[in-house]
C-alpha positions as a Markdown table, in Angstrom:
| # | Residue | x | y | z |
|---|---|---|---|---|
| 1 | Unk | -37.1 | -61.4 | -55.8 |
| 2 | Unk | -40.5 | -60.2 | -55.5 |
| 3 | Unk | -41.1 | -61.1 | -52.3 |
| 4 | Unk | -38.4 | -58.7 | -51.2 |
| 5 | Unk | -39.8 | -56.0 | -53.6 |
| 6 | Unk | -43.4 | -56.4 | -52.0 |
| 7 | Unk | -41.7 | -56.5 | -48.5 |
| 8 | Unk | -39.9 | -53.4 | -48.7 |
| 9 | Unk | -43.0 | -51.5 | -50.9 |
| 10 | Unk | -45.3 | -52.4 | -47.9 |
| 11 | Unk | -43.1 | -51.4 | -44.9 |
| 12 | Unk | -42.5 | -48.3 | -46.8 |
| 13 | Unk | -45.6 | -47.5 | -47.5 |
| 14 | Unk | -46.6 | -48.5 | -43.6 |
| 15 | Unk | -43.8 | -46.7 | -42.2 |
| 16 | Unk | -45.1 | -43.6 | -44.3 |
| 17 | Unk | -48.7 | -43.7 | -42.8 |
| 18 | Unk | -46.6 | -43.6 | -39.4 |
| 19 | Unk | -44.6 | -40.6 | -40.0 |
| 20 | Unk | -47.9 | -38.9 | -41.7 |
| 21 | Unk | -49.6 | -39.6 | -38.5 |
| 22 | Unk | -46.8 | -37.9 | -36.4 |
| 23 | Unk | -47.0 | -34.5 | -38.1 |
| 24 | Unk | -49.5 | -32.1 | -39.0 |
| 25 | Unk | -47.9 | -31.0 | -42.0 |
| 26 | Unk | -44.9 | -30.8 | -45.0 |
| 27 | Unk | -43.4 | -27.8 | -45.8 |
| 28 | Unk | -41.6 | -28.6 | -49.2 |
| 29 | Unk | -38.9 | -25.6 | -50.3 |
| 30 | Unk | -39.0 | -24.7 | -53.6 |
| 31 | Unk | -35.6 | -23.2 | -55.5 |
| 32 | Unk | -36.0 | -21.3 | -58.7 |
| 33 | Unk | -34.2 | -22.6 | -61.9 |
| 34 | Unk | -30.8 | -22.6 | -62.2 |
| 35 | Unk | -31.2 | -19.6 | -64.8 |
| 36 | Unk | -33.2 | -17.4 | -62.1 |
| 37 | Unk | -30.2 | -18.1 | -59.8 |
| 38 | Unk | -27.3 | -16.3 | -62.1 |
| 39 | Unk | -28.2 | -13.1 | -61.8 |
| 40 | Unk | -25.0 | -12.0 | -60.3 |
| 41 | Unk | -26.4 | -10.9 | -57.2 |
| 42 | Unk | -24.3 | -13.9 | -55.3 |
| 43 | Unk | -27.5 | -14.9 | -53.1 |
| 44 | Unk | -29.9 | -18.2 | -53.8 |
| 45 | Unk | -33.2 | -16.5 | -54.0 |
| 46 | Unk | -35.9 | -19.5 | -53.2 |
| 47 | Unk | -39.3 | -19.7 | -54.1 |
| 48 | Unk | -42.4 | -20.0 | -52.2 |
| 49 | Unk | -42.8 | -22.7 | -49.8 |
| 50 | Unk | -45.3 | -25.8 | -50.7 |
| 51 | Unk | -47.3 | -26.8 | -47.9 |
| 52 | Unk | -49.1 | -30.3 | -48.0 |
| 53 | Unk | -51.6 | -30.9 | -45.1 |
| 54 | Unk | -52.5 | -34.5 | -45.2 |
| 55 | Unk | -56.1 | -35.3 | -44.6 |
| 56 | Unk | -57.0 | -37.4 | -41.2 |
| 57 | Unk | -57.8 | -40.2 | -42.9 |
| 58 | Unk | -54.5 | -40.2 | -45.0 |
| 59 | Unk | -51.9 | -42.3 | -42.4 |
| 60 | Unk | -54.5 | -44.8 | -41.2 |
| 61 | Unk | -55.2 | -45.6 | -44.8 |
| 62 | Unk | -51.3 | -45.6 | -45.8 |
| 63 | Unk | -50.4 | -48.1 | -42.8 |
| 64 | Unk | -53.5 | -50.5 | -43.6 |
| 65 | Unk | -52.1 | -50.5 | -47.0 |
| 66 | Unk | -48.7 | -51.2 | -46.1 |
| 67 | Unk | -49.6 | -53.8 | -43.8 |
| 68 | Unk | -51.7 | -55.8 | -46.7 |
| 69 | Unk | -49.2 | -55.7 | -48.7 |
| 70 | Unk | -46.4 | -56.7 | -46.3 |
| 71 | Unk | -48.8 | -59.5 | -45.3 |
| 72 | Unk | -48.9 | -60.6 | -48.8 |
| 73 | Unk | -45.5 | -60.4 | -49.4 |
| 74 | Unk | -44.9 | -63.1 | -46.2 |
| 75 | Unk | -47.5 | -65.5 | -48.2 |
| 76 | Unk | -46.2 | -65.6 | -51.3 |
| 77 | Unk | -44.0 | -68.8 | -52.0 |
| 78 | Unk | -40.1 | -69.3 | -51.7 |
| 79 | Unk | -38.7 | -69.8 | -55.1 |
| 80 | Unk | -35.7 | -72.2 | -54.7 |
| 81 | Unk | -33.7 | -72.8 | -57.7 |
């Protein structure tokens, strides 16, 4: 069980420093509460737009990480019961 937790934890993480070092950056939409949204006008007004640069170092760290720990998970024992 853990081995397939570390597994998937480290080619997520790995596959994440990929993707980070295929864009430049994340533009996350924001939508205002449902509360904001009922004011009878009919159209979903949305908030401002979050934008997260990553630094340069960012992806290089995330798929060292995810490769240790994918490494790790392939070297930790098979429990047979």
């Amino acid at each position: 069980m853990s081995r397939a937790f570390f597994l998937a934890v480290g080619l997520f993480v790995m596959f994440l420093g990929v993707q980070t070092l295929g864009v430049q950056r994340f533009v996350l939409k924001a939508h205002d509460p449902p509360a904001a949204r009922a004011s009878g006008s009919g159209a979903a007004a949305a908030g401002p737009n979050k934008v997260l640069e990553p630094p340069p170092w960012a992806p290089w760290s995330l798929m060292a990480t995810g490769a240790v720990v994918s490494l790790y998970a392939v070297t930790l024992p098979i429990n047979r019961k």
